[in-house]
Residue, then its C-alpha position, 0 to 999 in steps of 0.5 A: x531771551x525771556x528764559x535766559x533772563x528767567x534762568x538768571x533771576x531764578x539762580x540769582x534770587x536763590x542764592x540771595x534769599x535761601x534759609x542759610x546753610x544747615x549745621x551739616x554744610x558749616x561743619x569743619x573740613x574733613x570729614x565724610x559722608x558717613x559722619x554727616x560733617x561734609x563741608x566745602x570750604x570757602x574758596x574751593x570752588x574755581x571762580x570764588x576768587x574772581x567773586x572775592x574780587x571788587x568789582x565797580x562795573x555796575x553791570x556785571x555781578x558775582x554771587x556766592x551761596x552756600x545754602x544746600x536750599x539752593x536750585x540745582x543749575x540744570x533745573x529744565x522743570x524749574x523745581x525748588x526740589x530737584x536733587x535736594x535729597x541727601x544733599x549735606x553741603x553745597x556752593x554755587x557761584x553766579x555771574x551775570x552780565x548785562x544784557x543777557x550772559x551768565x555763567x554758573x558753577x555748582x557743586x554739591x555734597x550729597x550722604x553718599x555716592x548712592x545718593x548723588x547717583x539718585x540726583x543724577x537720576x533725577x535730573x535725567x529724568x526731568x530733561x526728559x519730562x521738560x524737554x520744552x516749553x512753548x510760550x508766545x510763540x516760541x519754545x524752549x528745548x532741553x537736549x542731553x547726551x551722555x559726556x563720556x570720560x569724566x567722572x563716574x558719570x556726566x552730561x551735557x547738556x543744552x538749553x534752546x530757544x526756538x522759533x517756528x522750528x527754527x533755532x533762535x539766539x538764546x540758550x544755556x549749555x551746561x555740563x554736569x558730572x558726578x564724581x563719588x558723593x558729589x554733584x558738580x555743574x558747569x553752565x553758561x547762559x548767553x546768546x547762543x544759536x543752534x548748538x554747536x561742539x564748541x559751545x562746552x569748550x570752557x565749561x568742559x574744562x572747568x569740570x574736568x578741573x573740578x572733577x580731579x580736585x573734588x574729592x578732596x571733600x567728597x566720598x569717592x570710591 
């Protein structure tokens, strides 16, 4: 449960402490990647009304970033940099739940559809180069395959704890697709055991909702 916990802190404490958001992501809805004033405008995303919502049980939490500094979500080598260049715009909503659930939904703005092509690239190439990770006896492993018939191109992907070669309870199973100049990302963090095809029900459906309304801000072609 240590990654999860991690995983959690780490999305957490970037949306709480990252630089705000540049002049690129504040500017008015409307434009286009080629003008540089690509903006998401507030309540677009699927799970900011739930954030808007009071919520007074103290252990459950919404949090709402707007900074492209934000990590991306499917981040297996833990790098503040991972697909941040091009980005202009970015929102990220963050749910957890005590003890150990959370979900989060991403999307991003990038320059062009080259450049969010690039950060896809980039992500592929780093669940390979971290494809696990081996603390105290345990180990964390990344697996992905290609997700077809959404968006230009997407993936799913999952994340598993693991004990003496055997699957243990904890992991994140997320999806991510691009579609035209945006990135967008679908994951859930909980106590999950060996992956199983219907541990992306909730979060395909979200992306698949997503993906039919993102270009109204993105550059799609």
């Amino acid at each position: 449960m240590k990654k999860i916990i991690a995983l959690a802190l780490t999305v957490l404490t970037a949306a709480a402490t990252a630089a705000p958001a540049t002049a690129a992501a504040a500017a008015p809805v409307g434009g286009t990647a080629s003008t540089g004033t690509a903006a998401i405008p507030k309540g677009f995303l699927l799970y900011e009304k739930d954030a808007a919502k009071k919520d007074d049980d103290p252990e459950t939490t919404w949090k709402v970033s707007g900074s492209v500094r934000t990590r991306l979500a499917v981040n297996p080598c833990d790098r503040s940099t991972l697909a941040r260049t091009g980005r202009l715009a970015a929102r990220t909503v963050t749910y957890t739940a005590v003890p150990d659930f959370m979900k989060v939904e991403q999307v991003v703005l990038y320059r062009s559809p080259a450049d969010a092509a690039r950060a896809v690239s980039q992500v592929r190439a780093a669940l390979v180069a971290c494809r696990s990770d081996t603390q105290s006896g345990s180990t964390y492993r990344y697996a992905h395959a290609r997700q077809a018939g959404l968006g230009d191109e997407a993936l799913r992907v999952s994340g598993q704890v693991y004990y003496r070669g055997k699957a243990g309870v904890g992991g994140d199973r997320s999806v991510l697709v691009r579609k035209g100049s945006a990135v967008l990302i679908y994951q859930w963090a909980g106590e999950y055991s060996k992956p199983a095809a219907g541990d992306w029900t909730v979060q395909l459906r979200d992306a698949r909702r997503m993906t039919a309304k993102v270009c109204a801000v993105a550059v799609c072609r």
